[in-house]
N, CA and C of each residue as an Amber inpcrd file, in Angstrom:
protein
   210
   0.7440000  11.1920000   2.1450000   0.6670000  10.0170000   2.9950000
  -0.4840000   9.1250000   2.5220000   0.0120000   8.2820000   2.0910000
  -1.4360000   6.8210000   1.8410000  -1.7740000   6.3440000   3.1810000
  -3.2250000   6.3200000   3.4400000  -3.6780000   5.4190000   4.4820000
  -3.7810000   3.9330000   3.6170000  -3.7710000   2.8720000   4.8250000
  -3.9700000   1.8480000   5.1500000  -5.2370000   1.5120000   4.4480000
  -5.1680000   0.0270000   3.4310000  -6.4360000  -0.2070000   2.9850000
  -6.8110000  -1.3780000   4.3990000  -8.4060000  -1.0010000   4.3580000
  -9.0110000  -1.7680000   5.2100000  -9.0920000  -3.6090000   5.1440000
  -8.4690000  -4.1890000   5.9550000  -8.6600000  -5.4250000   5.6470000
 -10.0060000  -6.1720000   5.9770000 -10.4470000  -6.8170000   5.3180000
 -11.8900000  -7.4020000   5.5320000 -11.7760000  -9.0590000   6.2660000
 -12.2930000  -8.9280000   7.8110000 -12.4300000 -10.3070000   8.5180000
 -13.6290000 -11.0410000   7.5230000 -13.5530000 -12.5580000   7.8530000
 -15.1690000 -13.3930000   6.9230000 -16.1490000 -12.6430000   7.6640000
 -16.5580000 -11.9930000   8.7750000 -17.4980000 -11.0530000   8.7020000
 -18.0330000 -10.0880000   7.4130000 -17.0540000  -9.4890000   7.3490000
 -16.9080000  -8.4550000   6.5670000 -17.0060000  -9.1820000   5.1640000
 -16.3740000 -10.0180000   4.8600000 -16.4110000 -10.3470000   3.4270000
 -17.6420000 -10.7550000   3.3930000 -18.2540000 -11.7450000   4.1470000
 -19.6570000 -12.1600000   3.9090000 -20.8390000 -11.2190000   3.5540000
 -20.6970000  -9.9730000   4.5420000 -21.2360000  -8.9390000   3.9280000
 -21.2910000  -8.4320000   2.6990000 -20.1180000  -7.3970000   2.5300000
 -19.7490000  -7.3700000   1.4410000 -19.7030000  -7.7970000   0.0580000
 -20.0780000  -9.4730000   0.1780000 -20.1820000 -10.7880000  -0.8210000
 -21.9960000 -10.6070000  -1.2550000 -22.5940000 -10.5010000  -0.1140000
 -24.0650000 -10.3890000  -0.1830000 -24.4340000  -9.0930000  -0.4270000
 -23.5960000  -8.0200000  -0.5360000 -24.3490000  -7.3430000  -0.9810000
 -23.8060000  -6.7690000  -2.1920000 -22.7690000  -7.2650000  -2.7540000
 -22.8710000  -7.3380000  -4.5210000 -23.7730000  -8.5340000  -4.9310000
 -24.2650000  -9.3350000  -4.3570000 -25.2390000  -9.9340000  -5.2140000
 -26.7970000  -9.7070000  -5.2350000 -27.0300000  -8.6840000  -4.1190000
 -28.6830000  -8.0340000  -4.2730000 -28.2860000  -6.6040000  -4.7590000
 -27.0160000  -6.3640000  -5.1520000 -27.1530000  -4.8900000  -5.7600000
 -27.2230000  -3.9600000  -5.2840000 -26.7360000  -3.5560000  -3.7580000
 -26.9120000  -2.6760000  -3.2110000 -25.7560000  -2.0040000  -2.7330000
 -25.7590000  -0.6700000  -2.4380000 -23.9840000  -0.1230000  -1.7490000
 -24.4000000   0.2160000  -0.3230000 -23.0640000   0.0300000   0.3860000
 -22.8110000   0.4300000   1.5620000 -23.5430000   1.2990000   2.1760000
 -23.3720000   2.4630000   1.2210000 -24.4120000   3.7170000   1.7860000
 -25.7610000   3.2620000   2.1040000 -26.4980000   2.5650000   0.6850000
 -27.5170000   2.2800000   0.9790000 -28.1200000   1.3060000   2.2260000
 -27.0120000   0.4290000   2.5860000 -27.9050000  -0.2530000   3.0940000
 -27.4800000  -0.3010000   4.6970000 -26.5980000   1.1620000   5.0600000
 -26.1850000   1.4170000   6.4490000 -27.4660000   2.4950000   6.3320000
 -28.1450000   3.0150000   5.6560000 -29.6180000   3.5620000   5.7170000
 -30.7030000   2.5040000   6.4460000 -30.6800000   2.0530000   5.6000000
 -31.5530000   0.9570000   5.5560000 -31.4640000  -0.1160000   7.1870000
 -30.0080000  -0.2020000   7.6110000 -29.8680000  -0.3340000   8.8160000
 -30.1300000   0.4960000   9.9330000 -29.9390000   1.5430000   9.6980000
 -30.4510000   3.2350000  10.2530000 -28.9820000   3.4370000  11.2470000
 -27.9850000   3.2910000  10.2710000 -26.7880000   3.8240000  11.0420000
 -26.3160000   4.4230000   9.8850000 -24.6290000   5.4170000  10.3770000
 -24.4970000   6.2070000   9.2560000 -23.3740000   5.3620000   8.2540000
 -22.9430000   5.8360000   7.4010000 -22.2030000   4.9110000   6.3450000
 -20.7600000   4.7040000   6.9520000 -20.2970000   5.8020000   7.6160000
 -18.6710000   5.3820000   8.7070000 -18.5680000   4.0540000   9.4400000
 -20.2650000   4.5150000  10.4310000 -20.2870000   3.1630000  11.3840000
 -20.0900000   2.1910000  10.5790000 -21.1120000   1.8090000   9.7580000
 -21.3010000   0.3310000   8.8120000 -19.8980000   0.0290000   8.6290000
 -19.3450000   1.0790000   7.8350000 -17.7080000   0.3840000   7.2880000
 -16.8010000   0.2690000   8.4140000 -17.1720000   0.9880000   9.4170000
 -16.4090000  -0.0990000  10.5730000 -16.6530000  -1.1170000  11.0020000
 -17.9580000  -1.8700000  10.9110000 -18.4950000  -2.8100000  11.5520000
 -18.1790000  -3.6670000  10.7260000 -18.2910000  -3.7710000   8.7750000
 -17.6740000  -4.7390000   8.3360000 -16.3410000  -5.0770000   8.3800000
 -15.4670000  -3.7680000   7.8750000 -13.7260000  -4.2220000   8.4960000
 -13.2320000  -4.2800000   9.3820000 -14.2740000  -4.6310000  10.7700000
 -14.0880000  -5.2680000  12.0300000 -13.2840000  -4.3820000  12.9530000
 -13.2810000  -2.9760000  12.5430000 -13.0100000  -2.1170000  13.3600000
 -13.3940000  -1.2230000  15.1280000 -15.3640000  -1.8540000  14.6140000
 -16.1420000  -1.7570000  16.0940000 -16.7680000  -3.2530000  15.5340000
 -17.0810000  -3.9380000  16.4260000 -17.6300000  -5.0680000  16.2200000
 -19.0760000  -5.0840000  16.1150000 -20.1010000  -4.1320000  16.4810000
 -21.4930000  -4.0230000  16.0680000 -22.4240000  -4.8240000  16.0550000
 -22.1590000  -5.3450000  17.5580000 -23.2280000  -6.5420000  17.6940000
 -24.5350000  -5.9180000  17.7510000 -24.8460000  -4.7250000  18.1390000
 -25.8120000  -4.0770000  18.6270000 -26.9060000  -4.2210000  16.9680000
 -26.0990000  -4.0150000  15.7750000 -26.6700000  -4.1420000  14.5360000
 -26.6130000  -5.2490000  14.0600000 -25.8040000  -6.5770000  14.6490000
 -25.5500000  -7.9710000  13.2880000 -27.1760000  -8.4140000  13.5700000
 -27.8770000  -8.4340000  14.0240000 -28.9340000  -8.5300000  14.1070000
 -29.7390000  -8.5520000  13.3550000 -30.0280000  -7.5050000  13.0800000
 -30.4430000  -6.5010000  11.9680000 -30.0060000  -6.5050000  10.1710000
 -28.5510000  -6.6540000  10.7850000 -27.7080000  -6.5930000   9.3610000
 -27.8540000  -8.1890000   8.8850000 -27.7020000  -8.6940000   9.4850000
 -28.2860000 -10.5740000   9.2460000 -29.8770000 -10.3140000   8.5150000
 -30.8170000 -10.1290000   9.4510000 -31.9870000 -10.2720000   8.4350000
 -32.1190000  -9.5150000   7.6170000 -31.4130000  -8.2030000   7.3090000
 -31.6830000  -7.5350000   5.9250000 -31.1910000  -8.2000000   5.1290000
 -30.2410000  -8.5220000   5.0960000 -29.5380000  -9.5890000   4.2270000
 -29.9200000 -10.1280000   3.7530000 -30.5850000 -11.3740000   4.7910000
 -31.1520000 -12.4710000   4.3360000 -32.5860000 -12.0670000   3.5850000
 -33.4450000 -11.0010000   3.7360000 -34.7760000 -10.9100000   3.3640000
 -34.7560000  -9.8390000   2.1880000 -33.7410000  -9.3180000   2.1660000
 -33.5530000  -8.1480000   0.8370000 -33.6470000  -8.7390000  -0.2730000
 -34.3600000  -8.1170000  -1.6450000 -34.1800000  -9.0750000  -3.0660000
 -33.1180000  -8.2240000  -3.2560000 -32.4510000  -9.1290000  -4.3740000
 -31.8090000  -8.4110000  -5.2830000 -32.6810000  -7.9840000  -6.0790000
 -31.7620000  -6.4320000  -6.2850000 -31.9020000  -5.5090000  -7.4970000
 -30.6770000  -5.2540000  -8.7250000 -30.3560000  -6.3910000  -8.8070000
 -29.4720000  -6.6080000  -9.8990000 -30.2530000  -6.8000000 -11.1180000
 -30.0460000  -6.5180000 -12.1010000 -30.5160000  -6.6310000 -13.6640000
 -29.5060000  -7.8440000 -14.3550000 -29.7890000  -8.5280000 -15.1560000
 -28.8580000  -9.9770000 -15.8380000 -28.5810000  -9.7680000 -16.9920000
């Protein structure tokens, strides 16, 4: 049985978008949010809505460098 790929709301993509460009994965940065890596990927493919974290997940975002190499 194949599950269902997750569709991504512009929530989710925006995420997702920002964080291939500071270089970071999911795992890492649902740490870094201090939730576990399930929650996060529900909260971007809009599965729980996670207002309790956009908060949070907004200014990491915005204040994280990238760690990308060029």
């Amino acid at each position: 049985m194949i599950k269902d790929k997750a569709v991504l709301n512009s929530y989710g993509l925006e995420v997702k978008r920002r964080l291939l460009e500071i270089g970071i994965t999911q795992k890492e940065f649902a740490q870094m949010v201090g939730i576990n890596e399930k929650h996060f990927s529900k909260i971007v493919t809009g599965k729980k809505k996670g207002w309790k974290y956009r908060d949070k997940i907004k200014y990491l975002l915005d204040n994280t460098k990238s760690r990308r190499v060029i």
